[in-house]
C-alpha positions as CSV (number, residue, x, y, z in Angstrom):
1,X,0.0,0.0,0.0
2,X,1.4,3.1,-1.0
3,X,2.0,6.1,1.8
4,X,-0.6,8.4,-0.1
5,X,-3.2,6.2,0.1
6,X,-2.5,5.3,3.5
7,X,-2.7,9.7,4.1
8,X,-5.8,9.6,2.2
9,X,-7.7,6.9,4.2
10,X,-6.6,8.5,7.7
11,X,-7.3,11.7,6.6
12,X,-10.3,10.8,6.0
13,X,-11.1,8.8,9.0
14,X,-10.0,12.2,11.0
15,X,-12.1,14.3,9.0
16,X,-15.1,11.9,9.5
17,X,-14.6,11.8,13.2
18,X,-13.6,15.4,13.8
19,X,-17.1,16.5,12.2
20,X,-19.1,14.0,13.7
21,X,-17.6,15.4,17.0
22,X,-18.0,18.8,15.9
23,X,-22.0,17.9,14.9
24,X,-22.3,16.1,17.8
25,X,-21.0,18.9,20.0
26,X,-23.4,21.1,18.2
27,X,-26.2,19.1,18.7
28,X,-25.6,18.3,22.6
29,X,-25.3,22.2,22.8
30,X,-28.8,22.8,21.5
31,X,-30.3,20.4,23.2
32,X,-28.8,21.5,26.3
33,X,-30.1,25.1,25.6
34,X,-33.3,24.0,24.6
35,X,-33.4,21.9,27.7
36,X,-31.9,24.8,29.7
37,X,-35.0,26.8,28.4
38,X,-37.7,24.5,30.0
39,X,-35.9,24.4,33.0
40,X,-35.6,28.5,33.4
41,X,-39.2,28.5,32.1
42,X,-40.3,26.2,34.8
43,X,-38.6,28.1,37.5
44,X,-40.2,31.1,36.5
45,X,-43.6,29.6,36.6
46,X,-42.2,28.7,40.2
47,X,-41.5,32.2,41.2
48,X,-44.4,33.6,40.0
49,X,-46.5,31.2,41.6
50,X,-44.6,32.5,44.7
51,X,-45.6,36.2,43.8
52,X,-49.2,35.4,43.1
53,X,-49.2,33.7,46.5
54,X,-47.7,36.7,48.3
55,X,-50.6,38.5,46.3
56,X,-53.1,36.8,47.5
57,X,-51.9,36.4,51.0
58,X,-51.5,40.6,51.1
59,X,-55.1,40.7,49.9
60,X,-56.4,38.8,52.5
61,X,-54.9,40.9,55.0
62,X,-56.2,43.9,53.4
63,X,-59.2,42.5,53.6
64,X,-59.0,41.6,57.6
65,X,-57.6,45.2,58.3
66,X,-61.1,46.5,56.8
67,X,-63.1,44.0,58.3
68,X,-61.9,45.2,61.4
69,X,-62.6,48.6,60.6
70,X,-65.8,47.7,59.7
71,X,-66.7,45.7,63.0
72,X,-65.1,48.8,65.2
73,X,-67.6,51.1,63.2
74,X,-70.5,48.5,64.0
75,X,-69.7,48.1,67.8
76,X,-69.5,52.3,67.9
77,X,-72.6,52.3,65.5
78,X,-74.3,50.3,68.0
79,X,-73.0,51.7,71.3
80,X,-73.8,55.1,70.0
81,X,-77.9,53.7,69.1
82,X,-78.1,52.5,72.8
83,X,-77.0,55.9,73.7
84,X,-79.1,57.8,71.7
85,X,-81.8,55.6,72.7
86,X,-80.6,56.0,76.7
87,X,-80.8,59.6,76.1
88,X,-84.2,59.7,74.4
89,X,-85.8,57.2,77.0
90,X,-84.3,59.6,79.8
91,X,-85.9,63.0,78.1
92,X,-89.2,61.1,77.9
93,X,-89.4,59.6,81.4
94,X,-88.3,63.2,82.8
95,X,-90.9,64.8,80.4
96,X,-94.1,62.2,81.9
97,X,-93.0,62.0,85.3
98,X,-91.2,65.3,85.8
99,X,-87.8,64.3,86.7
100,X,-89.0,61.0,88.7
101,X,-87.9,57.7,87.7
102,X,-90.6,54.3,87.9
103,X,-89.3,51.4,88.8
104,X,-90.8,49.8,85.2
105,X,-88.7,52.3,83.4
106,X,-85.3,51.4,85.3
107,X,-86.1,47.6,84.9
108,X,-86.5,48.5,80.9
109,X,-83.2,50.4,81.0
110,X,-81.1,47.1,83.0
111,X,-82.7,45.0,80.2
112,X,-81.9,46.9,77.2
113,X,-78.2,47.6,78.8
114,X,-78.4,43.0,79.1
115,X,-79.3,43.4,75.1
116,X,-77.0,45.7,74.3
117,X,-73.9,43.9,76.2
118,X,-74.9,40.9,74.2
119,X,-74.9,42.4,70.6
120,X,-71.7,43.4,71.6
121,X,-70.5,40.1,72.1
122,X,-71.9,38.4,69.1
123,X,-69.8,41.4,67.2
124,X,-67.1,41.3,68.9
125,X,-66.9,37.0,68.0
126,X,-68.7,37.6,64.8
127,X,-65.1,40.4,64.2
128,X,-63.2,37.4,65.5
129,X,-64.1,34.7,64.0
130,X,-63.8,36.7,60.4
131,X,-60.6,37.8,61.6
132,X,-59.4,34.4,62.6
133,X,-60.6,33.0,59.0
134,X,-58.9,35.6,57.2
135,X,-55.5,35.1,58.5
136,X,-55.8,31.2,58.1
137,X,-56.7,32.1,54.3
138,X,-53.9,33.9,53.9
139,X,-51.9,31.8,55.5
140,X,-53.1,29.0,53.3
141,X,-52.7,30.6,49.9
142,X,-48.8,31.2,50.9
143,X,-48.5,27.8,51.9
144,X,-50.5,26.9,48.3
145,X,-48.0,29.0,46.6
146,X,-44.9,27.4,47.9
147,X,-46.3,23.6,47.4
148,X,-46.8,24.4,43.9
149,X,-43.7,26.1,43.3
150,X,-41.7,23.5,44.6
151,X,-43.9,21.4,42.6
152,X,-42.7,23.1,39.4
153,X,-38.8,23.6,40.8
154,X,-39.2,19.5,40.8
155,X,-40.7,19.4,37.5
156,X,-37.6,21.9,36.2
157,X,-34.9,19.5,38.1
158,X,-36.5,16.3,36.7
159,X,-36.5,18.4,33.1
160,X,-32.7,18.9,33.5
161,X,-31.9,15.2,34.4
162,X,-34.0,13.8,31.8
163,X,-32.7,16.2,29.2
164,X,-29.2,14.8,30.3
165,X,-30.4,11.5,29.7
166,X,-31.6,11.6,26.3
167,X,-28.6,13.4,25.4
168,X,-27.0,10.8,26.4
169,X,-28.7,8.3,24.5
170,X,-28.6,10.3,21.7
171,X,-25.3,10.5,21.2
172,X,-24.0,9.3,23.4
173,X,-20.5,10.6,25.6
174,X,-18.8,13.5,23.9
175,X,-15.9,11.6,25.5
176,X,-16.3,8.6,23.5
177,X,-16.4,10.7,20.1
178,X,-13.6,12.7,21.4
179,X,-11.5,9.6,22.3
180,X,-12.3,8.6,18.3
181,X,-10.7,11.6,17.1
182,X,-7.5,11.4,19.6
183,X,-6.9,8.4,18.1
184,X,-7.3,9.5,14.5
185,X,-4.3,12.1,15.6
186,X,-2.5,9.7,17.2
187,X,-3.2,7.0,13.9
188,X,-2.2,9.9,11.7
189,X,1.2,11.0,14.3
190,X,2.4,7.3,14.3
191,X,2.5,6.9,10.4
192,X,4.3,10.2,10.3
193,X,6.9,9.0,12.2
194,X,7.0,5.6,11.2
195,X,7.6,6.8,7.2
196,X,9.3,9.6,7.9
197,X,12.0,7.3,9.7
C-alpha cells in the first residue's frame, strides 16, 4: 500500500470523526439550551406562583384590616344607638313623670343595657371569627404557593436530568467521540513517524 493512500484513508477517518464530533457537540449544545430553556421557564412559573401567593396572602390581609374597621364602626354604630336611645328614653321619662324615675322604666333600662352587652358580644366573635378565618386564608394561599412552586422547581430539576439523559442516548459521551478523534491524531502521528524514519 502506498503512503498516499495510506494519508488519504486516515485523513479521511480524521475528517469523519472530527465532524461527527464537531455535529455532535453542536447538537448536545442545543439540546442542552433548549433543555436549559424549559428548565428557566419552569422556575419562573415557580417564582411567579410564589408572587401570586404573596398577592393573595396581602389581599387577604387587606381585607382583615377592613373588616376590622368595619366591625369597630359597628360596635360604635351600636354603642352610640343605645346611647341615643338611653338619652331619648331619659328625656321622655323626665318629660311624663317630671324628673322622677318608675321602677318599670329602670327595669326596661337594665334590660336593654343586658341586650345591648350581648350584641356586643356576638360582634365582637362575629369580628373574630372573620378575623381568625382571614389570617388562616392567607396563610393557606402562601403555603398553596410554595407547594406548587416547589412542585414546578421539581418538574424543572426532573427536566434537566432527563434532558441529560436523552442526550446521552442520543449521542452518546462526547468523551467517546472525542477519544475517536485522539486516536485519528495519534493514527495519523504514528505513520508520520514511522515513514518519515
Amino acid at each position: 500500500m502506498n503512503w498516499f493512500s495510506t494519508f488519504l484513508d486516515i485523513g479521511t477517518s480524521l475528517y469523519t470523526s472530527a465532524s461527527k464530533f464537531a455535529m455532535d457537540s453542536y447538537m448536545i449544545d442545543t439540546m442542552s439550551k433548549m433543555g436549559q430553556l424549559r428548565v428557566d421557564a419552569l422556575n419562573q412559573s415557580a417564582d411567579a406562583l410564589i408572587e401570586q401567593a404573596e398577592m393573595q396572602q396581602k389581599e387577604y390581609e387587606l381585607e382583615r384590616q377592613a373588616s376590622q374597621i368595619q366591625s369597630i364602626q359597628q360596635l360604635q354604630a351600636r354603642v352610640s344607638e343605645y346611647n341615643d336611645a338611653l338619652e331619648f328614653n331619659n328625656f321622655m321619662t323626665e318629660a311624663r313623670l317630671g324628673g322622677g324615675e318608675s321602677m318599670s322604666v329602670a327595669r326596661f333600662v337594665a334590660a336593654q343595657s343586658k341586650v345591648v352587652t350581648r350584641d356586643l358580644e356576638r360582634l365582637d366573635t362575629q369580628a373574630s371569627l372573620v378575623d381568625s378565618s382571614l389570617r388562616i386564608r392567607g396563610r393557606l394561599s402562601m403555603l398553596n404557593g410554595i407547594t406548587a412552586a416547589r412542585a414546578q422547581r421539581t418538574k424543572a430539576m426532573e427536566s434537566a436530568y432527563q434532558n441529560t439523559i436523552d442526550m446521552l442516548k442520543v449521542y452518546g459521551s462526547p468523551f467517546d467521540t472525542a477519544k475517536d478523534v485522539i486516536s485519528d491524531f495519534k493514527t495519523v502521528g504514528t505513520t508520520i513517524y514511522e515513514h518519515l524514519t
